[in-house]
N, C-alpha and C positions, 0 to 999 in steps of 0.2 A: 504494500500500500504506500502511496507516494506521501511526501508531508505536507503535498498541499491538501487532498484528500486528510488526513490528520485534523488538520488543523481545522476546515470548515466541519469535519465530525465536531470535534469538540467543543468552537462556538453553538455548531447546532444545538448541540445536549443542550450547553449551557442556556439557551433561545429559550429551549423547551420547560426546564425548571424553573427558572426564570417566570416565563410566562403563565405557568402554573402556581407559583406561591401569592400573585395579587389575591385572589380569591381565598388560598389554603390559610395565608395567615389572619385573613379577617375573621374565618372559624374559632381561632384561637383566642382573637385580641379585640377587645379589653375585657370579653365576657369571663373568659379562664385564667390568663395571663396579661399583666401592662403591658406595652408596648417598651417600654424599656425596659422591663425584666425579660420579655423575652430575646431579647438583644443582649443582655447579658447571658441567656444560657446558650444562645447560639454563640456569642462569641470564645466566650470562656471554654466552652465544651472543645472547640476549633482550635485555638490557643495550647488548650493540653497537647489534644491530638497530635498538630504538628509539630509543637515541641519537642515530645519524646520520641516522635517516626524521624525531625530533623537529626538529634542528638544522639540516637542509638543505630541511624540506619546511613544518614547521610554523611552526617560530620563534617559537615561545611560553616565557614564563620566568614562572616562578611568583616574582611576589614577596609581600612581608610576611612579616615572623617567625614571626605564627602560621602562615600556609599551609604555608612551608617546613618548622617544625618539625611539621607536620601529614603533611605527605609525608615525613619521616624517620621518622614512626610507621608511616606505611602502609606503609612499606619493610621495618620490623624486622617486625610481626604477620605482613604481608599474606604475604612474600617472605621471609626469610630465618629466620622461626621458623615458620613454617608448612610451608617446604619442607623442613628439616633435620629437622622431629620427623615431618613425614608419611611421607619416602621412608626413616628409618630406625626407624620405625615399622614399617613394611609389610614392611622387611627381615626383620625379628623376628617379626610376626602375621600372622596368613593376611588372605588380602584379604576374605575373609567377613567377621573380625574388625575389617576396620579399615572396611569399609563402613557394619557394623553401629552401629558406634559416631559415623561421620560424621554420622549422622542427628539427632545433637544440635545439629549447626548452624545450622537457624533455631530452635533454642531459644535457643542463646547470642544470636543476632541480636536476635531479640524483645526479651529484657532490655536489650541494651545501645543497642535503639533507641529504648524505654521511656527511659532514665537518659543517655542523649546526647544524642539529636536530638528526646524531648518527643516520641517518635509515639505517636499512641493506639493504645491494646493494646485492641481490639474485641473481643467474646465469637467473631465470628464467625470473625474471624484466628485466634484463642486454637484454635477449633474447626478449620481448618482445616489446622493445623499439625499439631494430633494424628491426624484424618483419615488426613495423609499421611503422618506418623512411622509409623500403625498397618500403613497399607500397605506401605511400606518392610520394617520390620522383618518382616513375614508373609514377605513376599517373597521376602528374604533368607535366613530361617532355611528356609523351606519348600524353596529353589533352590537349596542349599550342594551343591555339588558335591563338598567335601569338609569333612573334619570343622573346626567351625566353633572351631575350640582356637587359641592362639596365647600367646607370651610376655607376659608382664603387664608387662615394663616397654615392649617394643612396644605395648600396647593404651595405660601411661598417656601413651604419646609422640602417641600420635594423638588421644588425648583434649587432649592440650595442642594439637597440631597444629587439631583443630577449633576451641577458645576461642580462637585467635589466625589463627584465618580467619574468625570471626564478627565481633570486632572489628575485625578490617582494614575489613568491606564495612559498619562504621558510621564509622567513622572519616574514609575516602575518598569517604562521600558527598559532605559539601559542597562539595570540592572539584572534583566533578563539576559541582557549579551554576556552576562560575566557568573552569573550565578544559578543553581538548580532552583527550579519552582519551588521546592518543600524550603527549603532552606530563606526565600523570598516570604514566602507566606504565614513559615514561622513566626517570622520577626514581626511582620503586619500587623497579624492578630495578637502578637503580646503586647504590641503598643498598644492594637484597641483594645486590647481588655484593662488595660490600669486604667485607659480614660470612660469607660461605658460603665464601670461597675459604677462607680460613684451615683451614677443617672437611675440606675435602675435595680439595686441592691434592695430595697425596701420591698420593689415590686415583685423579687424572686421570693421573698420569703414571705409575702401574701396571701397567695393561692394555697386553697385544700385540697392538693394536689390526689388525694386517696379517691376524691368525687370524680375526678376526669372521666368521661367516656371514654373506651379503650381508642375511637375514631379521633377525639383530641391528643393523643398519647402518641399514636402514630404522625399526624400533623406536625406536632412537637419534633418528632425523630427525621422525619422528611425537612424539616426546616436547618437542623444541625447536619444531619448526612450530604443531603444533597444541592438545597440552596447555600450554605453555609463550604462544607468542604470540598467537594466535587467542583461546585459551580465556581471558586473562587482560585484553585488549582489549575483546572483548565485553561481558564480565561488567563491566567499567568504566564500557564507553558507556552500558550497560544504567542503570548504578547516577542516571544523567541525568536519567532519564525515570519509575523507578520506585526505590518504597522499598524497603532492604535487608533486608524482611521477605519480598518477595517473590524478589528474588536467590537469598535464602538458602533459600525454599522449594522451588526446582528442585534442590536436592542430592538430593531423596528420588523425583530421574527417573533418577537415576545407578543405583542398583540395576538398574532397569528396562532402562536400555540397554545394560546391562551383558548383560542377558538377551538382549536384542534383538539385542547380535552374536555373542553364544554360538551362538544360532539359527541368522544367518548362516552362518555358517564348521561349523554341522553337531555344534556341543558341546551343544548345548543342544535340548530341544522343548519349545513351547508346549502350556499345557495349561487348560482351564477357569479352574482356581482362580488360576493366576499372571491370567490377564486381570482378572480380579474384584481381588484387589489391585493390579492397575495400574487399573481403574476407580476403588481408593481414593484412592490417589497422585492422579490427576488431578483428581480432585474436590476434595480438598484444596487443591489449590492452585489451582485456580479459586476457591474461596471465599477465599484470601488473597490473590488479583489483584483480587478484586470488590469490596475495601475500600476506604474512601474516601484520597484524598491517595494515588493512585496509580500506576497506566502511564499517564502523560499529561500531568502534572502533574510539578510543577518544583518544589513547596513543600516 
């Protein structure tokens, strides 16, 4: 299997989990768990995890002042101001609303990979990104299963939550060129754990965790496994091999898969028009993987 093939696996996964936890974690939050308590158990949970898989498996240490202080930025953006303004963001806005708004995310990329890392900003990328915003946002507004309203200081938490997850995946590029994923993502999540507990420490010890529905339990588990480990891993090793314009251009499959397990589970039906916007989405971001300095390529 070739590693451009790899690599759009992986964002996909990552589309896919992604797209499925708007909806999973609103099951959870704030009826079972706050919103910053559960931020702290996804983080903390993560933070072990890759700590001991870093230290006993990998044995990798970042040094240099700048890399380190380079990793205590990816940890504030990536992790701990991304997760506190998203998941209490979404407490507040419908998840229509904070989808809608996530689709700024390879715009903020664009810019700050323009003004950090010197990438050329091609008409064609430029074209591709809008492409897929237009599909996104069709998709979205056309799919809302409910009205697409939500608190304004929820919508400007997730607009903060997007500019500091656009940043994170320019940030943690270069880092990717010098060091293993697990060893990157260690360090991330230890940083965001010393700053998130403080937020939502009160919240983890709240809940009567023994009343859960075993359906909240698993929610819970899927939110640490897979949006939390898996999906933050990926997106990392990914960030190796291709530029953080294209990372950032799979946020606008999240809609989409969003759809795709609506389907599933029987919430949702396919209908002409949603494929025709997901023929945009994908086009789109085909023509922002077709750019040069990209899956394949380590510049």
């Amino acid at each position: 299997m070739s590693k451009q093939v790899q690599v759009h696996g992986a964002l996909f996964l990552v589309a896919l989990i992604y797209g499925s936890n708007y909806s999973i974690a609103k099951e959870v939050m704030p009826y079972y768990v706050g919103p910053y308590g559960l931020i702290v158990i996804r983080v903390v949970s993560a933070a072990i995890f890759f700590g001991i898989f870093s230290r006993l498996v990998v044995k990798e240490k970042i040094v240099g002042w700048a890399d380190n202080m380079r990793s205590v930025l990816c940890g504030i953006t990536g992790i701990a101001i991304n997760q506190l303004c998203f998941f209490g963001g979404l407490n507040l806005t419908s998840p229509i609303n904070a989808a809608l708004l996530m689709v700024i995310v390879p715009i903020i990329v664009l810019i700050f990979s323009a003004i950090l890392l010197r990438e050329r900003v091609s008409l064609r990328k430029v074209g591709g990104i809008v492409l897929a915003c237009s599909g996104a946002f069709l998709l979205i507004y056309t799919s809302r299963g409910e009205a697409a309203t939500g608190n304004l200081w929820g919508d400007l938490l997730i607009i903060l939550n997007a500019a500091s997850y656009g940043l994170y995946l320019v940030l943690v590029k270069p880092l990717m060129q010098k060091y293993n994923a697990f060893t990157i993502v260690s360090r991330i999540f230890a940083v965001g754990a010393l700053i998130v507990v403080p937020f939502g420490f009160n919240q983890v010890l709240a809940p009567d965790y023994s009343s859960f529905p075993t359906e909240i339990w698993w929610a819970i588990v899927f939110m640490v496994l897979a949006v939390t480990i898996v999906a933050y891993l990926f997106n990392t090793w990914a960030l190796r091999y291709a530029n953080p314009s294209l990372v950032g251009a799979y946020i606008y499959l999240q809609p989409l898969m969003a759809i795709v397990v609506a389907i599933g589970f029987g919430k949702d039906v396919f209908t002409l028009q949603k494929g025709i916007y997901a023929l945009l989405i994908f086009a789109g971001v085909y023509l922002v993987s077709r750019t040069r300095q990209n899956v394949g390529t380590t510049e």
